[in-house]
N, C-alpha and C positions, 0 to 999 in steps of 0.2 A: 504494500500500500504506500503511494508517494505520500511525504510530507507536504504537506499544504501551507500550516500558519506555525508561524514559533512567535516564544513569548520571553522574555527575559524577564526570570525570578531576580529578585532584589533581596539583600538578606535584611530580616527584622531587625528592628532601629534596637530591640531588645535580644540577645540570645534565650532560649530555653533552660531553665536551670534542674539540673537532674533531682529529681524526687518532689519536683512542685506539684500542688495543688493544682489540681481543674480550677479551683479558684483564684490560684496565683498566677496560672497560666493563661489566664485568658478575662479572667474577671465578672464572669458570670453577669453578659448584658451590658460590661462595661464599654464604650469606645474610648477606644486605644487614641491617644492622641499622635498627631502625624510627628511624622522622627524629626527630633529636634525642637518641639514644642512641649510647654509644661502641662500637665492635667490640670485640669481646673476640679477635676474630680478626686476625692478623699482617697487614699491608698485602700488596699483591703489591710484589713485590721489581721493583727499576729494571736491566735488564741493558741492558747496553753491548757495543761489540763493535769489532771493526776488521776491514771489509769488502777482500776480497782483491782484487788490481786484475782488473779485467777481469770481475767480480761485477755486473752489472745490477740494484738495487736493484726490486723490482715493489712494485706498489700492496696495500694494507690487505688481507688477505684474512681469513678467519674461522679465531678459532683459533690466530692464527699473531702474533706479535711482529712479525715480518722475514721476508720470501721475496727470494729471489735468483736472477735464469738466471744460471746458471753455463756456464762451455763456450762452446761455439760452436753450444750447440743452442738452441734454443725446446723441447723438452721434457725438459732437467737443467734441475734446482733445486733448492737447499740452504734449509730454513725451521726458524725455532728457535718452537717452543710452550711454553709454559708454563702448567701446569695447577698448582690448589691440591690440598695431599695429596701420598699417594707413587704416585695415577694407574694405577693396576697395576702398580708397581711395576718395579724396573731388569729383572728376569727376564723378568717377563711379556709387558712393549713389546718387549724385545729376539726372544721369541720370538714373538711376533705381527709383527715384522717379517720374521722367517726364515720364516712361513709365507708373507705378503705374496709373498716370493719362490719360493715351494715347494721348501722346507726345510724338516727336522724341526725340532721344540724341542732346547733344547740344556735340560743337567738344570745345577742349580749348580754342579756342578766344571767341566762343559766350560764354563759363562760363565766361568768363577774361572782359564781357563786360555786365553781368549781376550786378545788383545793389549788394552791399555790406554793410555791419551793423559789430559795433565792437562787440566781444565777447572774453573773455578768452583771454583779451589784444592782441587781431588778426584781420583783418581784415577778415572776410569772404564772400562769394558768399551766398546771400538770393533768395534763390528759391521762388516763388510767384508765382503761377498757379492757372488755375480752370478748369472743366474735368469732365469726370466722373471718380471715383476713384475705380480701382480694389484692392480689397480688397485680406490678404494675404490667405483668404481661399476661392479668386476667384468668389466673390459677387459682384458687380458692385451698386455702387449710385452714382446716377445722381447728377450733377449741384451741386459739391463738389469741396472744394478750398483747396490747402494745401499751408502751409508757412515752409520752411526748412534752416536750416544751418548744415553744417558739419566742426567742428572746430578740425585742425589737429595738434595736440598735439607733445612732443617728441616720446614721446612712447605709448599715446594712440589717440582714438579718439572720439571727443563728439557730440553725434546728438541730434539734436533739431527740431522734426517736431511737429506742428499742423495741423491738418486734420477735415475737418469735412463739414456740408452744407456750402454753398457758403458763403451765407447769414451771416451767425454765425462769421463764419473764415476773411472774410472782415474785422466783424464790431469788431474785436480782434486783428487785424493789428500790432496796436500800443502800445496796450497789450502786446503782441508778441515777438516786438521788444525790449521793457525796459524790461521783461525777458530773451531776449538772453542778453542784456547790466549789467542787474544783475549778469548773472554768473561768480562767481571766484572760482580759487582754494585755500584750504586751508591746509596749511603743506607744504607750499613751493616745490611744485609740478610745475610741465610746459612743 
């Protein structure tokens, strides 16, 4: 097959740095300001964390800062993401997670009246449920419990779900908990 059109690649005004984030990598929604121009936009924020014993750290996935098996399963797992913006929002995720499990939305007061835990020096809404959990390629497992927060930043947002059997996700609770209280930010981000 004859060549027709060529294009000459340009190298990023940034190189790629080995073991970044999908969120450092790319900024999740953010545009990249052209090379040799300052951002007018906030950096992503550096979060820190203190991993509970018995937490299995897993490999780079998309999307995700940190994944963890939790439990003593191979399908519980706690992952914190971070998107720029308020992402849809504390409401929205929380109820896009209550559907994940097939639950109604809950309207603002019943979130306003849902238990709370600190995190990211904030008070947040701690999702606690159990379900069946559809999965995001539309799988469905049974008698599945997730634990969630959404922590709403200036300029971004932090998610913190664990998913997994019932069973597993319970007996991690508290786990759970002193890793949303572990997280901070570092570089004076907020």
């Amino acid at each position: 097959m004859p060549i027709t059109e060529m294009r000459t690649v340009q190298m990023p005004a940034r190189l790629p740095q080995p073991g970044a984030s999908s969120a450092q990598r790319f900024g999740f929604g953010a545009h990249a300001p052209a090379a040799g121009q300052p951002s007018t936009e906030s950096p992503s924020p550096v979060l820190a964390w203190e991993a509970p014993e018995g937490w299995e750290r897993l490999g780079p996935r998309s999307m995700r800062v940190v994944s963890f098996r939790v439990g003593n399963s191979d399908e519980a797992e706690c992952y914190v993401s971070l998107l720029r913006g308020n992402a849809g929002g504390v409401e929205g995720n929380i109820n896009r997670w209550r559907g994940q499990m097939g639950l109604e939305p809950l309207d603002a007061g019943a979130l306003a009246a849902q238990p709370h835990i600190e995190a990211l020096g904030q008070r947040n809404a701690l999702l606690d449920v159990a379900g069946d959990y559809a999965d995001m390629q539309g799988d469905v497992h049974d008698d599945y419990a997730l634990m969630g927060i959404v922590c709403a930043l200036d300029d971004w947002s932090v998610f913190v779900k664990m998913i997994g059997p019932r069973e597993v996700v319970q007996g991690e609770a508290e786990a759970f908990k002193a890793f949303c209280a572990s997280l901070r930010l570092e570089g004076g981000h907020g």
